[in-house]
C-alpha positions as CSV (number, residue, x, y, z in Angstrom):
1,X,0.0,0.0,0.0
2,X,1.0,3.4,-0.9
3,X,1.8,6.2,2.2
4,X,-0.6,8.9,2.0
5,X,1.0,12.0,-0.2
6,X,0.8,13.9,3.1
7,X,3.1,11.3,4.9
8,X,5.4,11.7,2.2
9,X,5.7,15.2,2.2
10,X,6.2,15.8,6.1
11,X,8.7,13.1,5.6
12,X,10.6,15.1,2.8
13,X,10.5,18.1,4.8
14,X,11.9,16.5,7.5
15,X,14.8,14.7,5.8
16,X,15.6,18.1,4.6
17,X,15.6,20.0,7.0
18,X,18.0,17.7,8.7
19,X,20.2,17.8,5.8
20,X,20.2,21.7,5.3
21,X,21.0,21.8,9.2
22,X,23.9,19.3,9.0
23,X,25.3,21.2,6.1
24,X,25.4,24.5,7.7
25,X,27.3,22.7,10.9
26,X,29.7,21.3,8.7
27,X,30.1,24.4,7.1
28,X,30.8,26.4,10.5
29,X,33.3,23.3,11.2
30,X,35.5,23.5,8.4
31,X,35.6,27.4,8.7
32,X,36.7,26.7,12.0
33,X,39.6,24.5,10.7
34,X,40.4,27.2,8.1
35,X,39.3,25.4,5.4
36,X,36.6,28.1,3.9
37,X,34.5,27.5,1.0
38,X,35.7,23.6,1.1
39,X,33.6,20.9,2.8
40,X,35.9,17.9,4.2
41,X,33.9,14.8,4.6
42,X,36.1,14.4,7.9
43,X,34.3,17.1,9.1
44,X,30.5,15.0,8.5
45,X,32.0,12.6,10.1
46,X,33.0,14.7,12.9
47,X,29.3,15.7,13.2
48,X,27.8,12.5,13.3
49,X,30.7,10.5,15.3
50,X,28.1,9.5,18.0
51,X,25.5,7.9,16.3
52,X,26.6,5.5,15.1
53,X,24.6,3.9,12.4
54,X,25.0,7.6,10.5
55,X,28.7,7.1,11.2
56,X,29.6,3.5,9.7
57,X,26.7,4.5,6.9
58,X,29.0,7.7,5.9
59,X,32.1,5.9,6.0
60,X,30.8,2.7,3.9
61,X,29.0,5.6,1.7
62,X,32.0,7.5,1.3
63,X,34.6,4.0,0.8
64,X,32.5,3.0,-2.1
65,X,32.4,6.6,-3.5
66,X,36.7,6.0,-3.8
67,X,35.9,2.7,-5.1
68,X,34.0,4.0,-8.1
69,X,36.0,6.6,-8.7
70,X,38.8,4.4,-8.9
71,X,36.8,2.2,-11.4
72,X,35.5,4.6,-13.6
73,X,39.4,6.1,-13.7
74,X,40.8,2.4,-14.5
75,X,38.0,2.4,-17.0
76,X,38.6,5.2,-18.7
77,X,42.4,4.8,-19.2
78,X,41.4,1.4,-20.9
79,X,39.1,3.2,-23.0
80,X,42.2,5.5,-23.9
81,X,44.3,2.5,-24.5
82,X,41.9,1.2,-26.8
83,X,41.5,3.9,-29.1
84,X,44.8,5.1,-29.3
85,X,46.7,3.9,-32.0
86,X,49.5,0.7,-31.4
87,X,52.1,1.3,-33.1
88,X,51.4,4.2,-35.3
89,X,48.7,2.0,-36.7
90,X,45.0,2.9,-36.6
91,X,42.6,-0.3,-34.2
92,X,39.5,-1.3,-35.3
């Protein structure tokens, strides 16, 4: 069964709101460190250090984040290989 459009938009506001408020603290944090106009995900971690289903659910977040951009950078470079030429000589 479907949640009542109302349930669904309370539940929007609410996730965020709790994501504009979390921003802004990580923003006030990483001024504090000095590092203006730059968000450091050590910093969300910071925040959210004791509770710690957010915490592990960050860190796995932000693991397989490196993961993919390691794939898609390893994927990319065989792209490259592939279409340059071997050789001097033209693939096809």
């Amino acid at each position: 069964e479907q949640p009542l459009p109302e349930t669904v938009e309370v539940m929007d506001d609410i996730v965020c709101e709790f994501i504009s408020r979390l921003t802004e603290q990580v923003v006030v944090l990483s001024e504090r460190r000095g590092k203006k106009g730059k968000l450091a995900t050590e910093d969300l971690l910071f925040l959210v250090r004791k509770h710690p289903k957010m915490y592990f659910r960050a860190k796995e977040l932000i693991r397989m984040d490196k993961e993919i951009k390691k794939a898609n950078k390893i994927s990319d470079t065989i792209d490259a290989l592939g279409k340059a030429p071997a050789g001097g000589a033209a693939q096809t």
